[in-house]
C-alpha positions in Angstrom: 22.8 49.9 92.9 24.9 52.6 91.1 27.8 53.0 93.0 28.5 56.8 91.3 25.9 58.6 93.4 27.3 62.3 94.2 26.1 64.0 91.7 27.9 67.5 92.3 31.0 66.0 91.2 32.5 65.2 87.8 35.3 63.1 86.5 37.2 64.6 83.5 40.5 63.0 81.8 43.1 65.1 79.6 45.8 63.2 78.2 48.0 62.7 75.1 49.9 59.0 73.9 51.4 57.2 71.2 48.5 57.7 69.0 47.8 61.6 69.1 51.2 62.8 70.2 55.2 61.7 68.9 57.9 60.8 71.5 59.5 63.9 70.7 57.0 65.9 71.8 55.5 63.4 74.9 58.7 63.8 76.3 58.5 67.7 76.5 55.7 66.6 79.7 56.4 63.8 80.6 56.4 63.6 85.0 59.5 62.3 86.3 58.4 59.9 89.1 59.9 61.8 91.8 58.0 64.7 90.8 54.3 63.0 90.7 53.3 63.8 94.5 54.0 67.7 93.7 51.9 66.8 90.3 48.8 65.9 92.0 48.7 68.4 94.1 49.1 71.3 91.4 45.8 70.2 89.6 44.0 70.7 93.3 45.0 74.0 93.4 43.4 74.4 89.7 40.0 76.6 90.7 36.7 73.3 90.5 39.0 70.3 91.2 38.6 68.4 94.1 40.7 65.5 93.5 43.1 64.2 90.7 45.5 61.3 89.8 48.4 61.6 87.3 49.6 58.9 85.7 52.9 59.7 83.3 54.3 56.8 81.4 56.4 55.6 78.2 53.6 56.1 75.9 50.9 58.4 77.8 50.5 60.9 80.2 47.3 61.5 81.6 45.7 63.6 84.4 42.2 62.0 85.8 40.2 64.5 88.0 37.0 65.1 89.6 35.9 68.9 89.5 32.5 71.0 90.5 32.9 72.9 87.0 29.8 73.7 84.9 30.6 71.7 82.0 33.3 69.1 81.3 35.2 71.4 78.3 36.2 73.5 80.5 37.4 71.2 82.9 39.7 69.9 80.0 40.5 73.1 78.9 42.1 74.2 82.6 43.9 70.7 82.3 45.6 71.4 79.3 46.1 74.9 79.7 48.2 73.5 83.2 50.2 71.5 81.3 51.2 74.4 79.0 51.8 76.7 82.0 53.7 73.8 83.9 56.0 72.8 81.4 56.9 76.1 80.2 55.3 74.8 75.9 56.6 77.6 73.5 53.6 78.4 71.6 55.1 76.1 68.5 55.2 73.4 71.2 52.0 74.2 72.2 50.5 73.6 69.3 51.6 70.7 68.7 50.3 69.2 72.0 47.6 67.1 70.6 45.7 65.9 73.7 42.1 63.6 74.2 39.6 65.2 76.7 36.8 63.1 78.2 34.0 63.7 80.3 32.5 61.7 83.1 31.5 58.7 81.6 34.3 58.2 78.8 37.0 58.6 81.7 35.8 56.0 83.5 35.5 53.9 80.0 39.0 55.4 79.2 40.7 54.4 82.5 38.9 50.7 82.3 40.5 50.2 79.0 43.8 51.5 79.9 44.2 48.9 83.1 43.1 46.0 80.5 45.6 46.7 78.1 43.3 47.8 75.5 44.6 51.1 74.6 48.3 50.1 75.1 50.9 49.9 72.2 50.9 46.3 72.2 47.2 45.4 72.8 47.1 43.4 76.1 50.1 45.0 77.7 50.3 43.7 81.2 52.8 46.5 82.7 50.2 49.4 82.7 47.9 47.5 85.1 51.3 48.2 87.7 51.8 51.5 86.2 48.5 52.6 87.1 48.0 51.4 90.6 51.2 52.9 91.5 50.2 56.0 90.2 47.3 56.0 92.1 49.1 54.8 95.3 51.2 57.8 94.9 48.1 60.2 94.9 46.0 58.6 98.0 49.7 59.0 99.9 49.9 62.8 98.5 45.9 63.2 99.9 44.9 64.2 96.4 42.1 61.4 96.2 38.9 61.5 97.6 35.1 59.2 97.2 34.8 59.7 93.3 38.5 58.8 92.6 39.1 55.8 95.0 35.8 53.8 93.8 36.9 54.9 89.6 40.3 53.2 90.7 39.1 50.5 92.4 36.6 49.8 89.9 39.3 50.0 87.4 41.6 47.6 89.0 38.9 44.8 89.6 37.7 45.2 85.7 41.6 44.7 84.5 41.6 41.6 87.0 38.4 40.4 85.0 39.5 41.2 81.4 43.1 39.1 82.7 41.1 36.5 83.8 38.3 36.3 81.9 39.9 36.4 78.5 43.4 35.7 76.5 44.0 39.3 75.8 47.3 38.8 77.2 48.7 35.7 75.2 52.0 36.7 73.2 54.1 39.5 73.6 52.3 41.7 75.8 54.4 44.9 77.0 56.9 46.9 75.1 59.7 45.2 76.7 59.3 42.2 74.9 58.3 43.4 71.6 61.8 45.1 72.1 63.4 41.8 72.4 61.2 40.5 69.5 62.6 42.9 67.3 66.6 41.8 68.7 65.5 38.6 67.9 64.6 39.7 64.0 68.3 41.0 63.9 70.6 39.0 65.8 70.4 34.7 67.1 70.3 35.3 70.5 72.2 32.7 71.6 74.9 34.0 70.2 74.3 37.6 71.3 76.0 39.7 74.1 73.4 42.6 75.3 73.6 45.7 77.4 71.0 47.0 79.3 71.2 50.8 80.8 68.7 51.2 83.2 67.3 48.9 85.9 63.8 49.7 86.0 61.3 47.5 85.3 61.2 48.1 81.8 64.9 46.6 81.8 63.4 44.0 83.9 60.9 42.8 81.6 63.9 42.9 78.8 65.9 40.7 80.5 63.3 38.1 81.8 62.4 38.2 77.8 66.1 38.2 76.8 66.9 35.4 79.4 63.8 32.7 78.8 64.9 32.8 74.5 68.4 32.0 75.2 70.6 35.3 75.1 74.4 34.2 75.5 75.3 37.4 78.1 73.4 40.0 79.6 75.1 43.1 81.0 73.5 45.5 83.5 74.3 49.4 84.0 72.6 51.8 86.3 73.1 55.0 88.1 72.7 52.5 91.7 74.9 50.3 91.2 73.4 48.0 93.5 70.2 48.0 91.7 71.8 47.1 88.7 73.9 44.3 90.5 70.7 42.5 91.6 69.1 42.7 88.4 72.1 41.2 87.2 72.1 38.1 89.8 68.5 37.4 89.1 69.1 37.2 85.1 72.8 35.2 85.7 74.7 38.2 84.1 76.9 40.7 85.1 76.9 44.4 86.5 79.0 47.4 85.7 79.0 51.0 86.9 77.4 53.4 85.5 80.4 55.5 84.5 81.7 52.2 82.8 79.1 51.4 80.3 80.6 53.5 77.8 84.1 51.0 78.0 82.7 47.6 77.3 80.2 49.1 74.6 81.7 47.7 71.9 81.7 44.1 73.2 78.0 43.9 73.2 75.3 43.6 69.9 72.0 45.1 71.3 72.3 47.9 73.8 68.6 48.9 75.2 68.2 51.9 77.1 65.1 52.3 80.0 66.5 55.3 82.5 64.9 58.1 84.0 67.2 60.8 83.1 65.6 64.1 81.7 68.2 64.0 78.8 70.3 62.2 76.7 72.5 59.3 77.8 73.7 58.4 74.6 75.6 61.1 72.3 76.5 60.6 68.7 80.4 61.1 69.3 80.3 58.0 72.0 78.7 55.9 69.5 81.4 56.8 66.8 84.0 55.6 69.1 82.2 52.7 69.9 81.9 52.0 66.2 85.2 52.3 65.4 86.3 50.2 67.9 83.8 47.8 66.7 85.0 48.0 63.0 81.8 49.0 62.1 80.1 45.7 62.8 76.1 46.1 63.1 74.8 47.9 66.4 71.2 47.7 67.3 70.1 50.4 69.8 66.3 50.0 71.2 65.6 53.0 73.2 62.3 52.4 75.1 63.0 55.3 77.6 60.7 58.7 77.7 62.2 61.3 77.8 64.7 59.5 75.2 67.6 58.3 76.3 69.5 58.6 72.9 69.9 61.4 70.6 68.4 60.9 67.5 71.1 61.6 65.2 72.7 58.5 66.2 71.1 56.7 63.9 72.8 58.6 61.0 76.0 56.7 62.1 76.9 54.2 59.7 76.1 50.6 61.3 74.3 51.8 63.5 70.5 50.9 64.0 68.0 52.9 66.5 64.3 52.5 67.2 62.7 54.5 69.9 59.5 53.8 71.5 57.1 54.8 68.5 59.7 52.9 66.2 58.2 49.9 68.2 54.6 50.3 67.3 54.8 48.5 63.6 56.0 45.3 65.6 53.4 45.3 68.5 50.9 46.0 65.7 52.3 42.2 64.1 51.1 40.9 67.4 48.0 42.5 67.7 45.8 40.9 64.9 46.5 37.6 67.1 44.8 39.2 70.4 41.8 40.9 68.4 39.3 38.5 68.3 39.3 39.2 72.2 38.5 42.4 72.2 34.4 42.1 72.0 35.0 40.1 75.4 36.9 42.4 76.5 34.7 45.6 76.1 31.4 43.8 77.3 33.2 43.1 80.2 33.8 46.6 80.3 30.3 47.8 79.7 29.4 45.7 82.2 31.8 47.3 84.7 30.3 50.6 83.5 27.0 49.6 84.6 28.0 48.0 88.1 29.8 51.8 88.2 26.5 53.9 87.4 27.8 55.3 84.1 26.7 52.4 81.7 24.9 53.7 78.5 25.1 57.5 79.4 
């Protein structure tokens, strides 16, 4: 039996990732974590919705809704028009806000792909499937999901389980963290490396678990809890500093790769030509996987210096990806098969 059944209600998805939209411009509305609950909750007071989920990460942002609205456009339309409003866009910035809008039956096909990995930068990513049940755990605890929204979810969640299971998607380097490390690995042996991680996130995590299994001679931790970035540390057998001391022993490590939080820049050109200088100029490799980004851009006009940002990363995951392809028409029939279980199959 279909298990979509109330017919007066719609589910409509507006988002924007890696493929339509640059990191310079995703990070313009991107939802700091701490602000998600308020997030939810502003799309409810949107006239037609009933319920809603955001779901903000390195390389999308996307609001997921049901609404009473005559026609889906419009329900996309409000959405996007919200996140003008919200984010205070210029009209420049506006513009350039490419988004995707999908109506009922694409969202839930849209959301099933997302939780397998199948529309992630590195096809078969394995941290979204986390990603996305915490952000939906953070709108059932802000009352912002109701019946459509907690059977899409659940749905979603049992079809990634499937897709994990059923196929090997996920062989190789499946998140962003590694592909980082992958391209660390291109420049430097990493046995004989020394890198810095700011940020103790699980981004960093997934970093140093990649770093630590091929062999990295040191790992250093740095975040704004100190503690955090102590037991990060302990787990991976390196060493913690304080966040006000990373800029000190930057010139003792090769890779520095930077996964915080913080709504602006962490990393200014002038500290990098100190660092450089002290350094004598000797290659620096700067991954900045962090959205907003953590490091101005014009660093990498510094001599030595070498910085990709998250989009940078995309021409290595794509390396990996011809590998997993061949699993992909297992992977959408178990989809369509989810679709139908769902009610939406074929529509």
């Amino acid at each position: 039996m279909p298990e979509l059944t109330d017919t007066s209600e719609h589910l409509v998805c507006l988002g924007l990732n890696y493929r339509t939209t640059p990191v310079e411009v995703r990070e313009k509305v991107a939802f700091p974590e701490s602000q998600v609950p308020v997030a939810v909750r502003e799309v409810l007071d949107l006239p037609g919705f009933s319920e809603s989920v955001v779901l903000s990460t390195c390389n999308r942002v996307e609001l997921y809704a049901a609404h009473h609205l005559a026609d889906s456009v419009a329900a996309q339309a409000a959405l996007r028009d919200h996140l003008v409003r919200r984010f205070e866009l210029a009209p420049d910035q506006a513009e350039a806000l490419v988004t995707y809008g999908l109506g009922s039956t694409e969202t839930a096909r849209h959301l099933f792909r997302v939780v397998s990995g199948l529309d992630s930068m590195v096809l078969g990513e394995t941290e979204i499937f986390g990603q996305v049940k915490a952000a939906y755990k953070t709108a059932h605890e802000a009352g912002s999901t109701g019946r459509t929204l907690n059977k899409l979810f659940q749905r979603a969640f049992a079809t990634g389980k499937k897709v994990r299971n059923d196929t090997s998607i996920q062989r190789g380097s499946t998140s962003v963290g590694s592909v980082a490390v992958d391209l660390a690995e291109k420049i430097h042996d990493l046995r004989e490396c020394r890198v810095m991680l700011i940020g103790a996130g699980e981004m960093s995590r997934t970093c140093a678990q990649s770093l630590l299994s091929r062999g990295a001679k040191s790992i250093i931790v740095s975040n704004r809890n100190y503690e955090r970035a102590v037991e990060l540390a302990e787990e991976m057998k390196g060493s913690a500093i304080k966040f006000d001391e990373w800029e000190a022993s930057m010139h003792e490590v090769d890779v520095i790769i930077s996964s915080t939080s913080a709504p602006h820049f962490v990393i200014h050109p002038e500290q990098i030509r100190q660092v450089m200088r002290k350094r004598r100029w000797e290659p620096l490799l700067i991954i900045d996987i962090a959205v907003p980004r953590d490091v101005d851009p014009r660093v990498n006009e510094i001599e030595g210096v070498y910085l990709y940002d998250i989009d940078a990363l995309q021409a290595i995951a794509d390396e990996g990806r011809r590998e997993r392809e061949r699993q992909l028409a297992a992977c959408e029939k178990i989809i369509e098969d989810q679709l139908d279980k769902f009610g939406l199959g074929g529509r």
